[in-house]
N, C-alpha and C positions, 0 to 999 in steps of 0.2 A: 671373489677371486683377486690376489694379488698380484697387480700388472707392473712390470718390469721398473716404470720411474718409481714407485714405491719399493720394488727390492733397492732398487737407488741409494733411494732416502731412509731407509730402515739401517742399511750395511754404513751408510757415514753417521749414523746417530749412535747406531751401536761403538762405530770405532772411535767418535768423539768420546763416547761417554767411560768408556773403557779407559781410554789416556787419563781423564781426569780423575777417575777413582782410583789411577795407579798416581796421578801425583806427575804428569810426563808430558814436558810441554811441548810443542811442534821444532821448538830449540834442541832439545832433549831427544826427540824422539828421528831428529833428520841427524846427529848423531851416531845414535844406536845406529839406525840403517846401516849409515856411511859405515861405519867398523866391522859390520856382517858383508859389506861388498853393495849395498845401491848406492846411488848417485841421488841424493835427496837435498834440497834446500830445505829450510824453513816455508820458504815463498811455493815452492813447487808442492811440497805437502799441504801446505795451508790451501791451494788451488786443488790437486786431488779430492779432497776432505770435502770441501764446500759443495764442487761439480759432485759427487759420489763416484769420481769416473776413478777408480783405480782397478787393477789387477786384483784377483785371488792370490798371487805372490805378495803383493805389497800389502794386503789386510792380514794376511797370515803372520807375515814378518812382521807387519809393525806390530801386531796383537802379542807376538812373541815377546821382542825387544822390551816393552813394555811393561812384561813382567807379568800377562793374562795366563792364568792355567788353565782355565776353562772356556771354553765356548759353547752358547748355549744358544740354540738358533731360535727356540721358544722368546728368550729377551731382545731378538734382536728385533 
């Protein structure tokens, strides 16, 4: 069974790995935020990311921004 600090760390591996096969660095991607309406740094995403602590709004969006078409919960 998979217990809740593994959905954690599955959902921040998934969203690292995503940024980097779109090419979209935490510079880049607290940008895009910012221009959709959040309030992101660099430093505050980089801390999100690590913790795994973010919103289903903020993995959505940034998966969006990003340039992700698919999500595939099998990969994540």
């Amino acid at each position: 069974m998979i217990t809740q600090p593994d959905w954690t760390e599955r959902a921040s591996r998934y969203l690292k790995a995503e940024l980097k096969r779109q090419g979209v660095t935490y510079d880049d991607l607290a940008a895009r935020l910012n221009a959709i309406g959040f309030q992101e740094t660099k430093a505050s995403i980089s801390n999100k990311i690590s913790r795994g602590a973010f919103t289903a709004a903020f993995f959505l969006a940034a998966l969006h921004v990003a340039g992700a078409q698919v999500v595939r919960i099998d990969d994540a």
